[in-house]
N, C-alpha and C positions, 0 to 999 in steps of 0.2 A: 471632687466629682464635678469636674465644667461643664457645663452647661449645653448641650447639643443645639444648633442650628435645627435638629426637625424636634426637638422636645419644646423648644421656643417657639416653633410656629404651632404646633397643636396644642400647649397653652394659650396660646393668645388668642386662636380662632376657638375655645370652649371659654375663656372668661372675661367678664367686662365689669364697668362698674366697680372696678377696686378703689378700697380706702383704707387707711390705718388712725385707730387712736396708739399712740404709745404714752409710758408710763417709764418713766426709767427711774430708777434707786442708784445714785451716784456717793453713795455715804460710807459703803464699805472700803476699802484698801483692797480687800486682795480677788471680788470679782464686782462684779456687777447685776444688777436687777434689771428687770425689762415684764411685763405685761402689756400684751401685743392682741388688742380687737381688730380680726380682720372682715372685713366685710368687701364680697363682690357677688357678682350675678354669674353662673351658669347655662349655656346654649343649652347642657344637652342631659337633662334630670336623667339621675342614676350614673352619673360619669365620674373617673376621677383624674384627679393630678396630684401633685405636691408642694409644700412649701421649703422653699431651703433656711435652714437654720443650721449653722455650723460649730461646733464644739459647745452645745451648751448642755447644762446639767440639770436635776431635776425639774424635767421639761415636762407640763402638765397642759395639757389639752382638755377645755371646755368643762374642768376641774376633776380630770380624771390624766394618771400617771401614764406619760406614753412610751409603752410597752414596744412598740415598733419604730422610734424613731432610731435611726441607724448613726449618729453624729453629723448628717449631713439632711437630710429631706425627712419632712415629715408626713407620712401619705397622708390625704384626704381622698374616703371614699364616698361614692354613694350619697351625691351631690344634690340638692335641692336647685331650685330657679333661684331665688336667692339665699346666701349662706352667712353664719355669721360664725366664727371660729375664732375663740377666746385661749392663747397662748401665754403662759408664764413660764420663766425659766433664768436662770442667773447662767451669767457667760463670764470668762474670762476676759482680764484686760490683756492687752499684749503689748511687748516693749518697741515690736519692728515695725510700727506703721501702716498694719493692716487690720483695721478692726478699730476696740475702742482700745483707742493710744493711751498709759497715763506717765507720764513724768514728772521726777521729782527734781525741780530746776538746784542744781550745785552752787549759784549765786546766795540763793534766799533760805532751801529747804521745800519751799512751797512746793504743792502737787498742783498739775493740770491734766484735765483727763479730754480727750476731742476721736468722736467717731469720725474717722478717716476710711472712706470707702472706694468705691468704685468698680469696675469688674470683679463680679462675685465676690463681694467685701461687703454688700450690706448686709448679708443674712450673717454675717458677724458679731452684727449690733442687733438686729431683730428677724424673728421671723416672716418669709415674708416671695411674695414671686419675681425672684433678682433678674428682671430682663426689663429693654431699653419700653417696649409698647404697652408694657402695662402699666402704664405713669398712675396713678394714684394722687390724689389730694390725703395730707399727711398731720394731723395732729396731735402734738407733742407735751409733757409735762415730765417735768425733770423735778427729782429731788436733789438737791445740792449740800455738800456742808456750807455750813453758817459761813460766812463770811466770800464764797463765792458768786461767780456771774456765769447764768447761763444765758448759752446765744442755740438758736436754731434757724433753720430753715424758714421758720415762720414769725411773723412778727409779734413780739412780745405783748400778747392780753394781761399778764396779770401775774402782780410778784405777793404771794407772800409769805412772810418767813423766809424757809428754804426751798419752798415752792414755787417754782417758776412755770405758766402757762402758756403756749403761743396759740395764736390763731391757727386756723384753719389752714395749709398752702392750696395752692394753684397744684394742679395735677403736675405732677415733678418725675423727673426719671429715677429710681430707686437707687442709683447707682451714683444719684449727685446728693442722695442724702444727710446730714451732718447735725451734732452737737458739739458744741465746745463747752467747756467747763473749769474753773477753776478763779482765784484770784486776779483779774485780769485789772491790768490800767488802760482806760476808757476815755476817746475824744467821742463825742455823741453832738448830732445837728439834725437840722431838716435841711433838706434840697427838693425841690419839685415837689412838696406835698407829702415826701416820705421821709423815717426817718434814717438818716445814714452813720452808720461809725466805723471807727478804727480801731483795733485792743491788740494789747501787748504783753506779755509777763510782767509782771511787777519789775521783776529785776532791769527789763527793758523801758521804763516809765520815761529818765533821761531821754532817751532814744527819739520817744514815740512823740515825746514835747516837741523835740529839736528837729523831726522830718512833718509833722502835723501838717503845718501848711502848704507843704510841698504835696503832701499827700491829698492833701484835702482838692488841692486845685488841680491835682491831677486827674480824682475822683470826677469831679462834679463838669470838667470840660468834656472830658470825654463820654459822660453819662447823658450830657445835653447834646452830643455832636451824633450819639448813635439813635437818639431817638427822633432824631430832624433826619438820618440820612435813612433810615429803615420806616420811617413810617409807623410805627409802632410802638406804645410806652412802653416803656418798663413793667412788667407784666407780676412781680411780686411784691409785697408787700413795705417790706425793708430792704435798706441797703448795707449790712456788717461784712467789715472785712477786718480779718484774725491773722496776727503775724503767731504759727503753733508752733509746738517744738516737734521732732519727731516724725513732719512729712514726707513720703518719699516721694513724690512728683514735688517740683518747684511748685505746683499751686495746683488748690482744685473750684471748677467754677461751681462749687455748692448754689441753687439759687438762693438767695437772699442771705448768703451768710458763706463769703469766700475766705480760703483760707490760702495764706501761704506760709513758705520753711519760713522760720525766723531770721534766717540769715540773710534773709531781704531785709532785712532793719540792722543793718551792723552795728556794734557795740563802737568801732574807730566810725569817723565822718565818712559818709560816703565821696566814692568818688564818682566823677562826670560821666563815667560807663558805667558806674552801680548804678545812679540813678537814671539815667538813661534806660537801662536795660528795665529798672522797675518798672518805672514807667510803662514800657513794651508789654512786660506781664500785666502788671494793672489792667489795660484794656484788651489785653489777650483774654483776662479770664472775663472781661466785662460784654466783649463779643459774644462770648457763651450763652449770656443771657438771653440772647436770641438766636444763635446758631447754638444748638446743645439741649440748652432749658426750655425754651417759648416750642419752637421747634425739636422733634428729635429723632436723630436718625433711627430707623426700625431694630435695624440687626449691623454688628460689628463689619460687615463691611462697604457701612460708607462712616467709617470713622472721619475720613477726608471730611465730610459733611461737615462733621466740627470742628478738627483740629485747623485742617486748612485754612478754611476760612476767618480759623480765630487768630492765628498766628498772622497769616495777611493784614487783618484788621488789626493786630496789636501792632504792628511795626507803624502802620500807615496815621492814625488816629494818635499815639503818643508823640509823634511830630507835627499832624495836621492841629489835635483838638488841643496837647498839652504842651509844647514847642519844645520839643526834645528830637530836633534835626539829627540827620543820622545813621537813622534807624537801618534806611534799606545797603546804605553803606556796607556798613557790619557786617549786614546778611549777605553783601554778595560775596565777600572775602572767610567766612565763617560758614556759617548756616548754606549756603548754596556748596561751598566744597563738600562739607559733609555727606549733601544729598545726590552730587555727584558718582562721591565713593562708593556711595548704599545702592546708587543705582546701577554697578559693574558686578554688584552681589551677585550669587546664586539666589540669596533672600530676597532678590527684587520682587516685586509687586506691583500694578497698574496700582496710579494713585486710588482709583475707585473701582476696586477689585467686585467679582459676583458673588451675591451673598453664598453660594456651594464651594466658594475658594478660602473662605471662613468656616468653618465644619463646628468651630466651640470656639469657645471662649479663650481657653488656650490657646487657643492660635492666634484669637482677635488678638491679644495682648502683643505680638510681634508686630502687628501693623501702628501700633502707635510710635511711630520710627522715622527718621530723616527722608522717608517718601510722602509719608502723611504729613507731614510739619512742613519741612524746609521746602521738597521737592512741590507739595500740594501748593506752599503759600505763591510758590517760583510762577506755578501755572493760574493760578486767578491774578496774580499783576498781570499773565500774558493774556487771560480770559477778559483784563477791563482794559489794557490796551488795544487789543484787537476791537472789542464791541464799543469803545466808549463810555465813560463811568455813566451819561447820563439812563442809557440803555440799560448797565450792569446792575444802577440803583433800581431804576423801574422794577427791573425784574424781580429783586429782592422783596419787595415792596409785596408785590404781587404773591409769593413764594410766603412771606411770616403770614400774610391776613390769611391764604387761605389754607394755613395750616396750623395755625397755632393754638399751645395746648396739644397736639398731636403728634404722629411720628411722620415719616416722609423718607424718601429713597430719590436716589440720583434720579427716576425721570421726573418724578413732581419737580425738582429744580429747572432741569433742561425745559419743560412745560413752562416754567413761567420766566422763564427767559427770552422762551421762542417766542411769546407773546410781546416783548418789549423791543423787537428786533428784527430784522428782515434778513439777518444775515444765518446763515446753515448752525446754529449751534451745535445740532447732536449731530454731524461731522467732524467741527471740532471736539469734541469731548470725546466721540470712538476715539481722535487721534492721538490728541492731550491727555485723558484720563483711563481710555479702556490698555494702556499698551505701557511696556513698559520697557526702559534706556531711553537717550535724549541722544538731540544730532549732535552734529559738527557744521559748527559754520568757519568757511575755509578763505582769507585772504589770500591772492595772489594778483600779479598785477606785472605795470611797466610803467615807464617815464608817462605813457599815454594817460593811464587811468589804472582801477584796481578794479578784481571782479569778487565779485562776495558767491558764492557757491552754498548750500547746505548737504551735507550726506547724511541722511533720513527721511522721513517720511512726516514731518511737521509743518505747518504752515508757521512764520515767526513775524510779527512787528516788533522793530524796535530805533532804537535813533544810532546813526553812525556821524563819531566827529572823527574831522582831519585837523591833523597839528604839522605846524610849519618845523623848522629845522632845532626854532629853541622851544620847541613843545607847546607851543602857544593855538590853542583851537584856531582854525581859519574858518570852519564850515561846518556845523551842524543840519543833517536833515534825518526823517522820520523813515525808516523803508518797510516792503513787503517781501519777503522773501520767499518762495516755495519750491517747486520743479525746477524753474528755469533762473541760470545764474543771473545775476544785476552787476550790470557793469558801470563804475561812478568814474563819471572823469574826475579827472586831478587838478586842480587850480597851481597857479606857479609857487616853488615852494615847499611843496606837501612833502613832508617826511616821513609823516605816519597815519596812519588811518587806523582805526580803533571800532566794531561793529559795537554792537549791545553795549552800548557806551555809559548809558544810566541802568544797564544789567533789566529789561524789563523782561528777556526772554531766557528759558533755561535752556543753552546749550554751550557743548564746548566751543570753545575759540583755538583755532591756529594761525598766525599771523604771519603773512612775508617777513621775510628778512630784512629789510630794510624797517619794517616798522619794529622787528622785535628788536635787532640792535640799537635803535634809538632809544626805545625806551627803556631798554636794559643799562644801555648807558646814562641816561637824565631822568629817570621817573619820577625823582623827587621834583620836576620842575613843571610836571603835571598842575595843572592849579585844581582841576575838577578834583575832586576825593571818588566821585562814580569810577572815572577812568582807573584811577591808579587802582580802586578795590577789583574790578574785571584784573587787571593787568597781575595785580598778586594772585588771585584767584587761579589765573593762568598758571602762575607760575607753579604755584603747587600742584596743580594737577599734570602739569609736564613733568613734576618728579616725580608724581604716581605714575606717569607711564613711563619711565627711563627716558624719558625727551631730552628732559635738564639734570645734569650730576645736583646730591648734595653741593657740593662743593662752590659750584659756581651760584646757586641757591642761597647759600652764606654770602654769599659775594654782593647778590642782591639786597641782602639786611646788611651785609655793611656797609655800603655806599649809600644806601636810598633812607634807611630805617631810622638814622638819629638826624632826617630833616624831615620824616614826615609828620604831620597837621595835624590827620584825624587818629584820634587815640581810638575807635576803634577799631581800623586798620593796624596800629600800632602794635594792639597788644594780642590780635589775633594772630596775627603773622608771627609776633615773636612770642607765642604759645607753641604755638605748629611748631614753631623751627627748634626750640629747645625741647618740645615732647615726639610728638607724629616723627619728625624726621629725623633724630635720634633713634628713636627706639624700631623704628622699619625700614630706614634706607640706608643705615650706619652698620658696620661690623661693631661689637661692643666695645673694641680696642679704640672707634673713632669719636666715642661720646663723648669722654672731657675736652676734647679740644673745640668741637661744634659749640658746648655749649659755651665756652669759655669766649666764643665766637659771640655768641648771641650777649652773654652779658661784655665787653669791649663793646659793641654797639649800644646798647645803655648808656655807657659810662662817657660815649661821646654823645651822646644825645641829650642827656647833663650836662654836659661842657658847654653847652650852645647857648645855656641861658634858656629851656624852653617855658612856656606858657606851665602854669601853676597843674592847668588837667593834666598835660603832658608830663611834665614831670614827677607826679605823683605815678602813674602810668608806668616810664622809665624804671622809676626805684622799687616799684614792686617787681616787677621784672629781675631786676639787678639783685633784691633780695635774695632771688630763687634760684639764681644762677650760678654769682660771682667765685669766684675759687678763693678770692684775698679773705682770711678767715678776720685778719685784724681789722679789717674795715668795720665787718661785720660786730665785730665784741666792740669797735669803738661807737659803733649807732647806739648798743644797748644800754652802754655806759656814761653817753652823750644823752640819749634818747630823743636823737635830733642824727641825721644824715649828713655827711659832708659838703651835703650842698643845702643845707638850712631844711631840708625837711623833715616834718613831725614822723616820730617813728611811735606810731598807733598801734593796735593791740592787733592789727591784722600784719603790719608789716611787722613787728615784733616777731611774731610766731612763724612766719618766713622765714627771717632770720635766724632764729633758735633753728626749725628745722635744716636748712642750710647749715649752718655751723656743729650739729648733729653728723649727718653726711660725710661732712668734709676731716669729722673726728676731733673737733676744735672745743666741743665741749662735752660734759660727762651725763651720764644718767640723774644720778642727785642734782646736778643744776637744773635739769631741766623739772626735775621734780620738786626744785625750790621756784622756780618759774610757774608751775600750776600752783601751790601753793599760794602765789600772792596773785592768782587768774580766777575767781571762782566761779566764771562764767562758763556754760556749755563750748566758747571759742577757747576754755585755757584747757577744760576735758581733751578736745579733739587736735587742739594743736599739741597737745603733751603727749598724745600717743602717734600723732604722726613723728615726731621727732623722737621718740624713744625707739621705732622701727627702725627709725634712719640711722640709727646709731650704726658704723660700718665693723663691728664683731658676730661671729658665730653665734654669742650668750644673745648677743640685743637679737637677731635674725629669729633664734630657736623661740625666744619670750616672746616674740611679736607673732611667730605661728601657734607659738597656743594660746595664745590669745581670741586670738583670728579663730582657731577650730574647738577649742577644749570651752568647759563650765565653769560656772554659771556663761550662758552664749551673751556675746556682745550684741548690743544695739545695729541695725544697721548702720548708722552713721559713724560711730566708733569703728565699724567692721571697715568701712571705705576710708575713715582717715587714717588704720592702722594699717592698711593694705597699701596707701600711696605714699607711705614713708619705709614700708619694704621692700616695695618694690623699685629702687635705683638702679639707673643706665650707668651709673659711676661705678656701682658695686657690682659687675658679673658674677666675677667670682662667688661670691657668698650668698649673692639671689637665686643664681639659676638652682641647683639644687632645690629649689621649693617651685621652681616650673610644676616641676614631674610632682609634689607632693599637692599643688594645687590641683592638679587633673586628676587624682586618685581621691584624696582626702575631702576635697574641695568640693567633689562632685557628691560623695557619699551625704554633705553637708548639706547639698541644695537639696538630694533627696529628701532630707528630713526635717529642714525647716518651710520648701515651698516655694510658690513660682516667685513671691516678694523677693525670697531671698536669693532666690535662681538670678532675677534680675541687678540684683547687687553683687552679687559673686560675678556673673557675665561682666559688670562694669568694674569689677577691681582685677581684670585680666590683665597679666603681669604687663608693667608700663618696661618692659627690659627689651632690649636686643638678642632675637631668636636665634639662635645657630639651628642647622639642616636637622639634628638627632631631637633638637625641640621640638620642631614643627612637624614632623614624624610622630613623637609624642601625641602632639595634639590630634593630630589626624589618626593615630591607633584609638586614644580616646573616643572621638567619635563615629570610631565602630560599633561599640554597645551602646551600651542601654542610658543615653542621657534623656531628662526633662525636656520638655515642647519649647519652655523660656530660654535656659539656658543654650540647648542647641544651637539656637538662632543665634545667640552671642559667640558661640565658638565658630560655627560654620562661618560669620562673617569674619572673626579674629584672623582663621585660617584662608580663606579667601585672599587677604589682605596683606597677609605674610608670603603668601605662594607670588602674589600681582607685584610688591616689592622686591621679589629674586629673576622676573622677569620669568 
């Protein structure tokens, strides 16, 4: 039952003053306890509403049996000025990550149990009014078994026994609410007067020793750098951060107590783009704390309000505060394609859509998507290059004091921007934020000069460099683009000119001829990493539009790919190019040879002797690709790569899968392989490679898997989905196309929009023939999910835009 857009506004305009004491009973196995004091004030005596509380069981109200709770809301009539409503009810745990998680780790035995919420997820864990403006001050007491640690949202008053107490929080959004529980290994400090930790499963304790300080110093830079640039402390009490099992977002910004998937803490060493990329999330979720928590947007459509700006702020702050250089690289080659493609959808959306374009909650859930993220973060670099960051801080500044603790909507931001600035903001924002697709900024030119053009309707700043004939920058300057084209003379020499050259503005690029051929021919001789990321960035989207063949696309990974620098350029491009462009711009008869494409470029990019990041980079790659199956059984049995590198528990299970695939090894090996794995990575990598096996038996075992009982976990569901579904294997996949959109579907109905959105994301990674994509498009004729939909409707979108 989601939540209505006018049921949310006429709860929040009849109640105020909301609080909860909770109580939770964590000692059983097979549910859970909760007694839930709610206390708020009433506008309008004699009125009623509801509280949502979802699948719980003998559900007692004010100590009497409630007779009319329907599994989902509990009415409250006949309302007093102030109310005080005392709930008891035991709930079920759940295994998919919605709700209170509990898992029993396959390393140790140990159990962890952690409320995982968010959109309509915390009346999961308690009773309670699940929307963004009725924030609440929250106090917690958990029962635990003996020998665990609990963490909450509030800072820990008092342990004893198995009773753990927290303070009081700060009025919180119900939907960033959280407990964690279980056996955890614990670094614990103060910083700034509060105190902060790290935890980890026991099994991960190694782990958590050997990234500590990394961790630590990523924490407390960026924790100092956000409360010097916003003006504002840190607003809760403590600072825990949880590596859990069982998450499905990468991370959520709980206040005072974040959580992320564990697989941020790898079992093998990280590498220079894991930790990089942590890093990025680290202060992504730590942005929250004041875009999110301190502040919070009213109603789901200005999710922008948080994600944007947290994703901005995580890129920017993990290189400025923790020096994990980078960051925006990545994004314009990765995260900026993506939000590209999302924005040629029919699912497109203005990054800060009107709250009536939002109708529920169901819906909200589609906007947390490559517009809100990638596209949102794309337009605040153009929002603080345009105004200047000293004007962008003021205004932020301005924006937390005079809201915080409270909610807030796009014009209180634009209000206090206008105040730091003399220039038109809610101009900009109608143009950047109310509207939705991006321009084209258009090179053309002559021996004289070149002229930069946009076709759209956006104003842009950004810097354009000229490169001489060996690719060498001659000319950097900053320009203003709008209406009228800008014409740049040329200096003697100039071979190529390059606009959005450090990517500060979201638009497409088309480049003259003479500058595309040069840099199609030398781009490894680019030294900037900005340019060359624009220039691949380019390239992929001229294969989305049929500009550029696959073909000559490979061409570019094999000339340019095993001398480029930046491993995240590296490993992005050669993602795309052995997944996205396989499986959508290829006939299925062209996949092995593409991919065989991508890993050859590896295998000379090895050759070359590179740098340690890179190379680690390359061989995973090469892992996932390679066709030589003996290479692969001699890493296993070497446990060392032919060019000296460690073959870790991550490249391991690559490999195993690859050589799955390619038919080189059997079912029982692989299940002698989990066997000596007893980590959640040997779970997940033994059923990706058991899928991959290429027979009828291994194909049929891995769909009923996928669909039959006891149901798989989500994360088991997505690693046994991406090892059946193979662009190598037509033949023997496609037949579960058709079985996915009928069975599949019937699935999402009855597990729910979590699982809508993991079915959506395990959408077949194969090569569609015309009778497929027909398929798909009969499918969504009827009767699919509000989640789901949005995943097929963009799948199909993006199948049709790939046939041209």
């Amino acid at each position: 039952m989601s939540l209505t857009l006018s049921e949310a506004r006429a709860r929040a305009a009849l109640l105020s003053d909301v609080s909860y004491e909770l109580d939770f009973d964590l000692t059983r196995r097979e549910d859970f306890g909760v007694r839930a004091v709610v206390r708020f004030r009433c506008h309008e005596q004699g009125a009623a509403t509801f509280l949502e509380l979802t699948s719980a069981r003998d559900v007692v109200v004010d100590g009497v049996l409630a007779a009319d709770y329907d599994g989902h809301r509990l009415p409250l009539r006949d309302l007093a000025r102030d109310n005080e409503v005392v709930v008891e009810a035991r709930l079920p745990y759940v295994t998919d990550g919605d709700g209170m998680h509990t898992f029993t780790d396959p390393a140790d035995g140990e159990t962890y149990v952690g409320a995982y919420v968010g959109m309509d997820l915390c009346q999961r864990i308690f009773p309670c009014f699940d929307q963004n403006d009725l924030k609440a001050p929250v106090t917690v007491t958990v029962t635990a078994p003996e020998g665990w640690t609990a963490l909450a949202n509030g800072r820990l008053a008092e342990q004893e026994g198995t009773r753990w107490r927290f303070a009081t929080t700060e009025p919180i959004p119900l939907p960033m609410f959280t407990v964690c529980a279980g056996p955890w290994h614990s670094h614990t400090w103060e910083h700034a007067g509060i105190p902060f930790g790290w935890h980890a499963r026991a099994s991960l304790a190694t782990q958590l020793d050997r990234d500590i300080e990394e961790l630590r110093h990523v924490t407390e830079s960026c924790f100092d750098r956000f409360q010097d640039m916003f003006g504002e402390p840190y607003a809760f009490g403590s600072y825990d951060q949880v590596f859990v099992p069982g998450l499905n977002w990468g991370a959520l910004e709980n206040p005072g107590c974040i959580t992320y998937r564990d697989e941020t803490l790898p079992v093998g060493v990280p590498t220079a783009n894991e930790r990089r990329r942590r890093a990025t999330v680290i202060a992504h979720e730590m942005a929250h704390q004041w875009f999110g928590n301190l502040v919070t947007m009213t109603w789901w459509e200005d999710t922008w309000l948080q994600e944007s700006f947290a994703d901005y702020m995580g890129y920017r702050l993990a290189d400025e505060a923790a020096g994990f250089g980078g960051n925006f690289v990545s994004f314009a080659v990765g995260g900026k394609a993506r939000a590209y493609a999302a924005d040629e959808r029919r699912s497109t959306h203005p990054v800060a859509p009107l709250a009536e374009e939002v109708p529920d909650v169901d819906e909200a859930s589609n906007n947390f998507d490559s517009i809100s993220y990638a596209k949102g973060n794309s337009a605040i670099r153009q929002l603080v290059t345009w105004l200047g960051d000293d004007d962008f801080l003021a205004g932020l500044r301005t924006y937390f004091a005079r809201h915080r603790f409270g909610n807030a909507v796009l014009d209180d931001f634009v209000a206090a921007l206008d105040e730091a600035t003399d220039r038109d903001v809610r101009a900009w924002v109608q143009a950047w934020l109310r509207t939705t697709g991006f321009d084209t900024i258009r090179v053309t030119g002559d021996d004289d000069g070149v002229v930069l053009s946009r076709e759209g309707s956006r104003p842009h700043r950004f810097t354009v460099t000229a490169y001489d004939a060996d690719l060498v920058a001659t000319a950097t300057e900053v320009v203003d683009l709008a209406d009228a084209p800008l014409r740049l003379p040329l200096g003697p020499g100039v071979s190529a000119v390059v606009p959005n050259s450090r990517g500060e503005t979201f638009a497409r690029l088309r480049l003259d001829p003479r500058t595309w051929e040069a840099l199609s021919r030398d781009l490894a001789l680019v030294a900037e990493d900005d340019t060359r990321a624009i220039v691949w960035s380019t390239a992929i989207d001229l294969v989305r539009c049929g500009e550029l063949t696959p073909d000559d696309f490979l061409g570019l990974v094999t000339r340019h790919l095993p001398r480029e620098r930046n491993v995240g350029i590296l490993d992005v491009v050669l993602t795309w190019a052995s997944g996205e462009l396989v499986t959508r711009h290829l006939d299925p008869a062209g996949a092995p040879a593409a991919i065989a494409t991508v890993a050859a470029a590896c295998e000379t990019g090895l050759a070359s002797e590179p740098d340690d990041t890179m190379a680690v980079a390359l061989t995973r790659v090469l892992a996932r690709t390679t066709p030589d199956a003996l290479l692969l059984q001699r890493w296993l049995l070497d446990r060392e790569t032919h060019t000296g590198q460690e073959v870790d528990s991550h490249v391991r299970w690559q490999a195993i899968h690859r050589l799955a695939a390619l038919g080189a090894i059997g079912a029982e090996e692989i299940r002698d392989e989990r066997a000596a794995d007893g980590t959640i990575a040997g779970v997940l990598g033994a059923a990706r490679a058991l899928a991959a096996l290429p027979t009828e038996e291994a194909k049929a075992a891995a769909w009923e898997r996928m669909t039959g009982e006891p149901p798989l976990s989500n994360r088991e569901f997505e690693a046994t989905a991406a090892g059946l579904w193979d662009p190598e294997q037509p033949g023997l996949v496609h037949p579960y196309v058709s079985r996915y959109l009928t069975e599949g579907l019937a699935l999402a109905v009855k597990r729910g929009p979590s699982f809508e959105d993991r079915l959506g994301r395990a959408f077949p990674a194969v090569a569609f023939t015309e009778p497929l994509v027909e398929e798909l498009a009969d499918a969504l004729r009827g009767d699919v999910p509000t989640v789901l939909r949005r995943a097929w409707d963009d799948a199909l979108d993006d199948l049709r835009r790939s046939r041209g």
